[in-house]
C-alpha positions as CSV (number, residue, x, y, z in Angstrom):
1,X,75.8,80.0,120.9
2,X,72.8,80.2,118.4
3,X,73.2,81.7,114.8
4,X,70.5,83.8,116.0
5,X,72.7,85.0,119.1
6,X,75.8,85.6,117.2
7,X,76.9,88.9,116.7
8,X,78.1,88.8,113.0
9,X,80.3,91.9,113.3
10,X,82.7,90.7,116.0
11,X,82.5,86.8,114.0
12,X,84.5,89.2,111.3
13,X,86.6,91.1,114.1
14,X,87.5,87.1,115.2
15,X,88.0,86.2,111.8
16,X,90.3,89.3,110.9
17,X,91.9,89.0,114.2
18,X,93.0,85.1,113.3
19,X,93.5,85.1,109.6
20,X,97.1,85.3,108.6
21,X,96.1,87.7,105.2
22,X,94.4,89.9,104.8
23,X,90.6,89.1,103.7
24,X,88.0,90.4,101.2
25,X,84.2,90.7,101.7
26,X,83.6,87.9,100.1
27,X,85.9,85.6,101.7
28,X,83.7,86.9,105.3
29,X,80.9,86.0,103.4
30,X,82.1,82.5,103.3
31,X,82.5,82.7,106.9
32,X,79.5,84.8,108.1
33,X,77.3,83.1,105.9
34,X,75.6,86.7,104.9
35,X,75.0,86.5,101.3
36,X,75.0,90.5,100.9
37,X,78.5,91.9,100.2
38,X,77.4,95.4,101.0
39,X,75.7,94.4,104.8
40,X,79.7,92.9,105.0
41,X,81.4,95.8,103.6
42,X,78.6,98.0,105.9
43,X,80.4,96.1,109.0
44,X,84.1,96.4,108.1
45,X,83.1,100.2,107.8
46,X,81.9,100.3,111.3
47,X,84.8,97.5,113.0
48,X,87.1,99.9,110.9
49,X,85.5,103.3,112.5
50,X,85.1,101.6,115.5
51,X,88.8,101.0,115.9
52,X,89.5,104.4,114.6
53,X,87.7,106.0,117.7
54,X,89.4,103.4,120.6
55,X,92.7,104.4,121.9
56,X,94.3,100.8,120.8
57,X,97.7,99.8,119.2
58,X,95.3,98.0,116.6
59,X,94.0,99.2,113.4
60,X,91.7,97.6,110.5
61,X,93.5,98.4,107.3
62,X,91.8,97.6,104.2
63,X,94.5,97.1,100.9
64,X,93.3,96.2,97.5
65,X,89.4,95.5,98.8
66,X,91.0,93.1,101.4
67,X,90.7,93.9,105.2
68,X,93.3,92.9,107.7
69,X,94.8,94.1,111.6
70,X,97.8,96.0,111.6
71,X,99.8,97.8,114.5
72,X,99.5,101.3,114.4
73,X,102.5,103.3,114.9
74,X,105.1,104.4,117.2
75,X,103.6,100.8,118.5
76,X,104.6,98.6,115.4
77,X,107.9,99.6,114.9
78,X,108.7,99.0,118.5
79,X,106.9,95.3,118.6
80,X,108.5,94.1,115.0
81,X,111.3,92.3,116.6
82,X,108.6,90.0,117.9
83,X,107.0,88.9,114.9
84,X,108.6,85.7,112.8
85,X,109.2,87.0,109.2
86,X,110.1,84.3,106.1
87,X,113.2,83.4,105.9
88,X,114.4,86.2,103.0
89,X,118.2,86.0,102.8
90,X,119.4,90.0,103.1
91,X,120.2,90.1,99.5
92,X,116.8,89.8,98.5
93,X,115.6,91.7,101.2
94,X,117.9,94.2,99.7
95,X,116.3,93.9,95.9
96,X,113.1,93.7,97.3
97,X,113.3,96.8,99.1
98,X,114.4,98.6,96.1
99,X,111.4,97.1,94.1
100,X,108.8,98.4,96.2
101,X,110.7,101.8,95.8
102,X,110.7,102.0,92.3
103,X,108.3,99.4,90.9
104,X,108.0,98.0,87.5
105,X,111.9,97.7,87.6
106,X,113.4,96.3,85.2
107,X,115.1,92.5,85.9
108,X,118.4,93.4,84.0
109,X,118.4,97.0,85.6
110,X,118.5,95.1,88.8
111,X,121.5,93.2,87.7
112,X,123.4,96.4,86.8
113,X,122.8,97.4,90.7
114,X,123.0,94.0,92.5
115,X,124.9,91.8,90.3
116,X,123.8,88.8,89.2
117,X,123.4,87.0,92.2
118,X,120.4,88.9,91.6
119,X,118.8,86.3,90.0
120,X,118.7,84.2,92.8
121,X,117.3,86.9,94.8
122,X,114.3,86.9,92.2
123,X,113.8,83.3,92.3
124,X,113.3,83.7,96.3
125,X,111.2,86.5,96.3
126,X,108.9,85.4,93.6
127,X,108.8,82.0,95.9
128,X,107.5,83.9,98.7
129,X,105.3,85.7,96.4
130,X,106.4,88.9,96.7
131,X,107.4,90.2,93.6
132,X,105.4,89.4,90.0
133,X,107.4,89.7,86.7
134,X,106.1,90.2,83.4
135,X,108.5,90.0,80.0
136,X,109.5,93.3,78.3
137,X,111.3,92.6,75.6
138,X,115.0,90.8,76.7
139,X,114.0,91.5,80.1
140,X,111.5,91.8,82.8
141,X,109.3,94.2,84.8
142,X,109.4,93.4,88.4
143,X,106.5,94.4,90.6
144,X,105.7,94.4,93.9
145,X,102.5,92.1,94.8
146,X,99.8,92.6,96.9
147,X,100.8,89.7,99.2
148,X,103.6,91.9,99.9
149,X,101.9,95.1,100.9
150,X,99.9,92.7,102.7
151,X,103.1,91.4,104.7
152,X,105.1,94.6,105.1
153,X,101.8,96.2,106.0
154,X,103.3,99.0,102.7
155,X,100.5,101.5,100.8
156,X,99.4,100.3,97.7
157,X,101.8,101.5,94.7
158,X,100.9,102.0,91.3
């Protein structure tokens, strides 16, 4: 098919649909090779409002300026089993899942709660690139990232 012939809005439904993260305007750019941002973010707007008006299990969620597919609900929750996660050992799930509760944590607070194989749990979930810490004072503020709302398909926190 011609560049002229190619419908540019479902070349960044395809490229949504197959991308494993989620993906800014720019990056579509890249892809598209449409130089204006705004005639990218203008067709995002319309995939997203087109999606919005289909009765489909799909969405187009945008997190952060980055665009991505996600399962709407009750249909999600009843397909997760399906999906292949990372290999998280349930200890860190369990610390990560109390970070994205309470974010900007504190490292040793964590300890007090989990003990310190807590530690460990960190290391793997700042692996996976998950979490972000940054020093405060003795310790450290653990965050969630956006990789991980990316991933758990979560809201943005602040």
């Amino acid at each position: 098919m011609a560049d002229e012939q190619l419908d540019y809005k479902r070349l960044i439904e395809a490229a949504l649909f197959m991308s494993p993260n989620a993906m800014s305007a720019s990056d579509l750019s890249g892809i598209t090779g449409i130089k204006s941002i705004g005639h990218i973010e203008q067709m995002l707007n319309e995939l997203k409002e087109e999606y919005s008006g289909r009765e489909t299990a799909l969405e187009i969620l945008e997190i952060d300026k980055k665009y991505m597919f996600a399962l709407r609900e009750p249909y999600a929750s009843r397909v997760s089993v399906l999906a292949s996660g990372p290999d998280i050992t349930r200890g860190s799930l369990k610390v990560l899942a109390y970070v994205s509760q309470n974010n900007n944590a504190l490292q040793s607070y964590l300890v007090k709660v989990f003990g310190t194989s807590t530690y460990d749990h960190i290391k793997e979930l700042l692996e996976h690139g998950f979490i972000e810490r940054k020093k405060q004072g003795r310790s450290w503020r653990i965050s969630t990232t956006n990789k991980f709302k990316e991933y758990f398909n979560a809201p943005a926190s602040s």
